[in-house]
Structure formats: structure tokens, C-alpha cells
N, C-alpha and C positions, 0 to 999 in steps of 0.2 A: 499433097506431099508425095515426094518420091516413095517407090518400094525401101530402099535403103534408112531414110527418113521413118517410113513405118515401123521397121521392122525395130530401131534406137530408141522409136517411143514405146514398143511393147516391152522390148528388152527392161529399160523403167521402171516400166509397169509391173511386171512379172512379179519382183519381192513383195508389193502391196498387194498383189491380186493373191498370192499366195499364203499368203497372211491371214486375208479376210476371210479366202475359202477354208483357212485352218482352224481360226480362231471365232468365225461368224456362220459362214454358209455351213461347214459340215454340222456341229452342233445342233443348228435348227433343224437342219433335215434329220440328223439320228432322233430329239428329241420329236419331232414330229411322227416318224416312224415308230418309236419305240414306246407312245402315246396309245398307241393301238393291239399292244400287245400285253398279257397277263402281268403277273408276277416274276413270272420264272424269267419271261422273257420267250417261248417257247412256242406257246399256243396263242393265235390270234383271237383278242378282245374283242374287238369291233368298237362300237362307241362306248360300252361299261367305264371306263376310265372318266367320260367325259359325264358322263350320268353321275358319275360320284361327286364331282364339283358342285352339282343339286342338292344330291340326297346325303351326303357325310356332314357330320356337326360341326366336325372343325373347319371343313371350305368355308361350308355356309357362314360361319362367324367370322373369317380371315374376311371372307369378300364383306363383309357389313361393315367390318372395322376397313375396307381399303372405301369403303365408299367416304365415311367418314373422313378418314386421309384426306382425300381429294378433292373431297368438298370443303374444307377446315381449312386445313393445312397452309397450300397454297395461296387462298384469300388470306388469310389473317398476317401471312409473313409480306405479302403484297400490301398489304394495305399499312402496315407498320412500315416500310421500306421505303411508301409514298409520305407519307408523315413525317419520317425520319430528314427523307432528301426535302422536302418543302420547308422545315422548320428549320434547317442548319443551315440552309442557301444564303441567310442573309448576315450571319452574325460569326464574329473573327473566331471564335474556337469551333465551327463544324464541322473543319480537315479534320481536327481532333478527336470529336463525336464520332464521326462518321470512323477514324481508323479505331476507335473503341468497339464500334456494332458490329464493322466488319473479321475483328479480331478473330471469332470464334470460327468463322471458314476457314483458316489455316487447322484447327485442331481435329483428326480422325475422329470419324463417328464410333470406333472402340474409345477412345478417350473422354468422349463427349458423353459417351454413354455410361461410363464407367464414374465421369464428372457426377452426371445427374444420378444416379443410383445410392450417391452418398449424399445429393440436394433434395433427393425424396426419402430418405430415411424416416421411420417412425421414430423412433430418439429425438426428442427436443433438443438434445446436447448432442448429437451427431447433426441430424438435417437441418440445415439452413430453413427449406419449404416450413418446418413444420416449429422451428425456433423464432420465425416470425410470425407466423400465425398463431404460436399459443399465447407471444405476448403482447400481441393485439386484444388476444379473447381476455387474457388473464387482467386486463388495461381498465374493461368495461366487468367481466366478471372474477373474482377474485379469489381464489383456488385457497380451497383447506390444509391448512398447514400439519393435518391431523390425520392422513385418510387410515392409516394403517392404530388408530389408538381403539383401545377396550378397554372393560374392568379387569383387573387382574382376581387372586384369589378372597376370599373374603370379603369380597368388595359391596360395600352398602348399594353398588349399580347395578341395577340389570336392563336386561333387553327393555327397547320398549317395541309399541307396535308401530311400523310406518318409518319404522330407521330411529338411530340415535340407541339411548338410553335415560333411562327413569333411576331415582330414588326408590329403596323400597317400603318407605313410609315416609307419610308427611311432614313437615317442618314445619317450625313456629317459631315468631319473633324471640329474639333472646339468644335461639342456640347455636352455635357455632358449626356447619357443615363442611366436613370436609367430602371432597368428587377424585379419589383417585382413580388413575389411569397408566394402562404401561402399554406398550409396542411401537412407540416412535423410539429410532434409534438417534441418541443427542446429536449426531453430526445432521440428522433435519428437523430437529426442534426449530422454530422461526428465531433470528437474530436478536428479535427485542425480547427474548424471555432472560427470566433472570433467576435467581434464585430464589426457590418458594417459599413464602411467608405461611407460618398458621395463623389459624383466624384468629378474630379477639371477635367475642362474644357483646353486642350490642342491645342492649333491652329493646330496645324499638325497633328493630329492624334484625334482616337476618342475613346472617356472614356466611364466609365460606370461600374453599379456596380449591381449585381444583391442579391439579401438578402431576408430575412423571413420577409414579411410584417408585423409581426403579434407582439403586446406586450400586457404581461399579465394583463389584469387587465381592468377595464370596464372605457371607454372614456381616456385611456392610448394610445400615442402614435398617428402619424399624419397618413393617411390615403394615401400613393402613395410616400411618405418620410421615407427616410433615420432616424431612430430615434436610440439613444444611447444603447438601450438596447437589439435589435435586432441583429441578426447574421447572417453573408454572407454567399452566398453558395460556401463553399472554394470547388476548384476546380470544380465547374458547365463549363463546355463547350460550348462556345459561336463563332458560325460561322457568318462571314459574307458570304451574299447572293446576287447573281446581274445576273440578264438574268439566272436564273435557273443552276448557279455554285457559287460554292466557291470560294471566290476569297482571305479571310481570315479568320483567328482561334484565339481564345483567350481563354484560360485559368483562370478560377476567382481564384485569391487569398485569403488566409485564411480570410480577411474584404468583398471578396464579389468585389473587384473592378476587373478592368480589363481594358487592351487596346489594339487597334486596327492600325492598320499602315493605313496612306492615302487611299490605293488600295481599303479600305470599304467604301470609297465617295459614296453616292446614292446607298448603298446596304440597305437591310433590316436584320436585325440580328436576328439569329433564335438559339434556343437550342433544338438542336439535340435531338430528341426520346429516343437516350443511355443513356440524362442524367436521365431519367423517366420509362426507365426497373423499371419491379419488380425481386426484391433480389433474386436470385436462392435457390430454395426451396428441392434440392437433389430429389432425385427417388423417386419414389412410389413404396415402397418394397413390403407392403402388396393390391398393387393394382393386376387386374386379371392379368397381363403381368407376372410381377415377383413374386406373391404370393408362386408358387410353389418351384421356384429354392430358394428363401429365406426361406422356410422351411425346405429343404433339405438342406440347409446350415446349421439351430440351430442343424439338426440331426448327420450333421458328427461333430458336434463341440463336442458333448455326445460321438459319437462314434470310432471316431478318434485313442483314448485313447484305446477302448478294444482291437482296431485291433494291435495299437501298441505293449501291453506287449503279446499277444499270438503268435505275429511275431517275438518279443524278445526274450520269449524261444526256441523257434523253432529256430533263431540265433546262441543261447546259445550249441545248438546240431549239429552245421557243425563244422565238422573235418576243425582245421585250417589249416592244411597238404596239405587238397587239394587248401585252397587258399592260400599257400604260394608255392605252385608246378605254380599255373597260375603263379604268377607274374614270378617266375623264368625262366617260357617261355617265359616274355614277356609282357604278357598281362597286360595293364592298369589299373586303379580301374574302370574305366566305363564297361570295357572288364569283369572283373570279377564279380562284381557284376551283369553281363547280362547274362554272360555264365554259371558261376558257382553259385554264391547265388542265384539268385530268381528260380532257376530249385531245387537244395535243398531243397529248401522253398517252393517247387509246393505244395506239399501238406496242408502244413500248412495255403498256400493262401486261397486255397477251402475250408478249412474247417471254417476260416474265411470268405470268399464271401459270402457263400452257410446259415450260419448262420445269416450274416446279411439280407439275402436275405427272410429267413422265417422272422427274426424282419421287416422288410418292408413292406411285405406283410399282417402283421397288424397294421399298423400303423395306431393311430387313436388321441391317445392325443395333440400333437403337431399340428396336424391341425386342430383340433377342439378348443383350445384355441388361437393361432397363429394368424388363419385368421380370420380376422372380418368378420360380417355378409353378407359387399357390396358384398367381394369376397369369402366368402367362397365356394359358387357353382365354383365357380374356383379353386381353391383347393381340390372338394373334392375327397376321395378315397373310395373305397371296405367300409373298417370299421367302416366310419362315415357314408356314404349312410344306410349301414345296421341300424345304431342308427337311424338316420332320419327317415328312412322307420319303423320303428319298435316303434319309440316311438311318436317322431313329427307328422308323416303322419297317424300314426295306419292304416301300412298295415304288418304285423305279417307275412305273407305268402310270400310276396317277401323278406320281411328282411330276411325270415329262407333261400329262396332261396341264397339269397346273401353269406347265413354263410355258406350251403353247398357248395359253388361255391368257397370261399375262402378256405376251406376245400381243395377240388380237388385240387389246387394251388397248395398250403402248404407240402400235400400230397406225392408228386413224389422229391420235395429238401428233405424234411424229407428221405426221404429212401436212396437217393444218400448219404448223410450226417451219417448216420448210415454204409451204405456198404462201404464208405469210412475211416471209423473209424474204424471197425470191419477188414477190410484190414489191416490198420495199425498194429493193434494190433496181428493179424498174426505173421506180419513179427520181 
């Protein structure tokens, strides 16, 4: 090119060159420099900055949780992404699927995070996470309608041992027991209770009726009595007890009564501990145990989608030839999709992996709004360590350390991801 010619293309150039050196080059160089220097900023560190990425608690846990990340994260949103595009390829609604998964890529990871922070709530009645899971558990085990009941005053029940409560003396055919009980408040009494019946005294067998001592209203209602306006504990669990076994079981009906066969002669009747479980409360998603894999779960729910339409075009470019030559060997659809599509697709994988593998390795939004504060040192990673350290702690010098650390990372997939692409394009 002419001098003139040159000098049009620098001219160009100059706004993006000055840009990068504003917004890219100086940055790294001050953070690289300023990596090396104390607290103050003052007195030169030497390597101490970078020693502390070893020996501080919170590095060492941010880097365990980015290994995590990187190893998780990106496979599992890959691999969902491949699944997604291979199963919609053939059938008239997976424009539709496919613009559903990809939806959540349009929404900020403050939104997204903000999303999932009320999908991991402990409240069965706020979080989604924890609203399906308890009534899955509640489906197979079935939650005491009672956890909050005891004997109130005067009450023929006392503690027993091993939970629940006992009788405080035996019972015999004939007599009619009543089992009061007060501290469920009526709006969670269960649905099918009703209003509670007193016993009726049966020779042969022994009655009894167990119900909510309790009616509203001040000098309302008799005190250790059956009153009309109270309600039984429909199905409370009632065993009889003699020499340290069961000898009988009774069931309360929707009034609160119940009865027993002869066999509970001279037993003591005790309600079992089960009836006084407290309600299963579902998991602790944002507690330290699962804080991390619950956030790596809102992130493939965002990312899911990207892996799938770039694994879709890449689909959209295999020769149907060769998979219609497999099947006419023989081969199966698990056969071909193993042997023949995902080696097609090798490339298209990595350049997916390896992409989401840099977004991971800054990840910082989603854990920082995500995790609450109990757990967030549990949680945390590279990117928010460096905020903490940088802004929370004012220690500037290990922060910058951290950025050039993540740097190095980031570094060596960036170049695999460029010579991989730059291959392609070769060919």
C-alpha cells in the first residue's frame, strides 16, 4: 500500500487502538503492577500478594469452588444442549422448545439471580425448589398434622420417654378416655377434623377421644371436657402400651374418638412421637452443603439454551448420507448418534466447552446475589473473592493479584479457542 493508503488505515485504527489501550492494555498493566505492591500501595511486596492466593482461606475455597465451576458447569450445560438439539431436530414443535430453552439468555444474570434466590427459598410456600420436593417426600412420607400439640394444664398426659406422650395411669375395658390436647392453632387443624365427640363407655372394649382443648373466646368452654365447638384430632395415633410393648393401635376419627379391643386392659395409652414430628421443611439449597451445586444449577438453566442452538447449527452441517449409510449397516440410533454425530460434532463441542469454560471462570454475579451472606464463604469463587478483597477488605494488592491470576486462567482456553477456530476456518 501507498504511504497515504497507510497512514487512512491507521488513522481507522487509532479510535479501536485507543480504546483497547484504555479499556484493556492499561488495566492489566496497572493490575499487574499494582499486584506487587502492599496495602498502602506504597512499599513494594514482591511476591506476598501472590503467596496469599495459597495460604488465605478464602482464595483457597473460591479456587476449589472455580475448579468445581469448570469442571460441572460447562459439561453438564454441553451435554444438555446436545440432547436438547438431537431430540427437537426431528419433530414439528422444536423451533418452539428450542425458543423456550433458549429464553433465559435474554434475562441479566442480576435477574437470573434474583429469579433463583426466590426458586431456592427454604419456605415451601415461597420456593418453587423446595415446594416440589416436599411434596414429593410428603407423596411417599406423610407429614404430622400435629407438630406443634402438648398436654395443656391438668392434663391426664404426660411426657413419655423417646418422644410423644403417655397416660398417667392404666386403663381398662369399660372406661371411657379422654386425651386432651392444645397448641395447634384451628386455621392448621387437618381439613377432615370435625367437631369432637365425647366417648360413650363400652364394656368390652375401651373408648376415648382425643381433641383440641382449646375454644375461642375468654371463660368459653370447660377445661379437660369434650366442648361443642372444638375439634378432634382426626387421625392422631393412639397405641396401647403394657410391659414395654404394644399390644394395641387405634386410630382417631375425623370427631377425635377412637377405640381399642380388650387386649389394652391395664395398658397405658401413649401417642406415639410421629404424631408430633415437625412438617418436612425440604433441603437447604442455599445452605454451605448445597449452595454451590444450586448455583450451578440457575447457571445451566441460562446456559443450556446457548449450548443448544450452536450444537444445532453445527447438526444442521452433518451430511445426512453418512447417517443414513450407518443405519443401513445396521447401526442403531444410540449406535449412530455415538459413533457418527457427536465425533462430527467434536468440534463444535469444544468450541462450546472451552467458551463456556472462560464464562465460568468469571463468574461472579450469580454468586454474589444467589448466596446469602450465612453461606456465601461457601460459595465463594475467584471473581467475588477479588470484589471482597478489593473493595470490602481494602486489600487492592491481593485483589489485583487475584485478577492477574484469573488472567493466567483465562489465558491458555482463550488461545486453544482462537487456534481451534482459526483451524477451522482453514479447512
Amino acid at each position: 500500500m501507498t504511504g497515504t493508503r497507510r497512514t487512512v488505515a491507521a488513522l481507522f485504527l487509532l479510535p479501536a487502538l485507543v480504546l483497547l489501550g484504555a479499556l484493556v492494555v492499561y488495566p492489566i498493566g496497572y493490575s499487574v503492577i499494582r499486584s506487587f505492591y502492599d496495602q498502602s500501595g506504597d512499599s513494594f511486596a514482591g511476591v506476598d500478594n501472590y503467596k496469599a492466593l495459597f495460604t488465605d482461606e478464602g482464595i483457597r475455597t473460591a479456587l476449589k469452588n472455580n475448579i468445581i465451576w469448570v469442571v460441572f458447569a460447562p459439561t453438564i450445560a454441553t451435554a444438555l444442549g446436545l440432547v436438547f438439539a438431537v431430540l427437537t431436530e426431528r419433530v414439528r414443535w422444536g423451533t418452539a422448545f428450542k425458543l423456550v430453552v433458549f429464553m433465559p439468555m435474554a434475562i441479566s444474570m442480576l435477574a437470573a439471580g434474583i429469579i433463583f434466590r426466590l426458586v431456592y427459598d427454604q419456605d415451601p410456600d415461597k420456593g418453587v425448589a423446595n415446594a416440589v420436593w416436599v411434596g414429593v417426600h410428603d407423596t411417599f412420607a406423610e407429614a404430622s398434622a400435629f407438630p406443634k400439640a402438648h398436654p395443656g394444664r391438668e392434663s391426664p398426659l404426660e411426657p413419655a420417654k423417646g418422644g410423644g406422650f403417655v397416660t398417667k395411669a392404666p386403663v381398662h375395658t369399660g372406661q371411657a378416655v379422654t386425651l386432651p390436647l392444645v397448641g395447634v392453632a384451628p386455621d392448621q387443624m387437618p381439613d377432615s377434623a370435625k367437631n369432637a365427640a365425647a366417648p360413650k363407655a363400652d364394656p368390652g372394649k375401651i373408648t376415648g377421644t382425643t381433641w383440641q382443648d382449646f375454644t375461642r373466646g375468654k371463660g368459653v368452654g370447660k377445661l379437660n371436657a369434650v366442648d361443642s365447638a372444638e375439634l378432634g384430632y382426626a387421625g392422631m395415633k393412639i397405641e396401647a402400651v403394657k410391659d414395654g410393648k404394644v399390644v394395641a393401635t387405634a386410630k382417631a376419627a375425623s370427631d377425635g374418638t377412637f377405640t381399642l379391643p380388650a387386649t389394652a386392659d391395664g395398658a397405658v395409652l401413649r401417642l406415639p412421637a410421629s404424631n408430633f414430628k415437625e412438617a418436612y421443611n425440604g433441603l437447604d439449597w442455599l445452605g454451605p452443603a448445597l449452595v454451590t451445586p444450586s448455583i450451578i444449577g440457575s447457571y445451566i438453566w441460562m446456559w443450556a439454551g446457548f449450548a443448544m442452538v450452536l450444537i444445532a447449527a453445527g447438526l444442521a452441517g452433518i451430511p445426512r448420507d453418512l447417517l443414513e449409510a450407518a443405519r443401513v449397516d445396521g447401526a442403531n440410533e444410540w449406535q449412530v448418534f455415538r459413533k457418527v454425530t457427536v465425533p462430527l460434532l467434536a468440534p463444535v463441542l469444544a468450541v462450546v466447552v472451552v467458551t463456556l469454560m472462560i464464562n465460568v471462570l468469571k463468574i461472579f454475579d450469580l454468586v454474589f446475589i444467589i448466596a446469602p451472606g450465612s453461606s456465601q464463604d461457601d460459595a465463594n469463587v475467584l471473581a467475588l473473592e477479588l470484589y471482597r478483597k478489593g473493595f470490602s477488605e481494602d486489600q487492592p494488592g491481593i485483589a489485583s493479584a487475584i485478577a492477574v491470576f484469573l488472567l493466567l486462567l483465562v489465558i491458555p482456553v482463550m488461545w486453544f479457542n482462537i487456534r481451534r477456530l482459526r483451524r477451522e476456518v482453514r479447512r
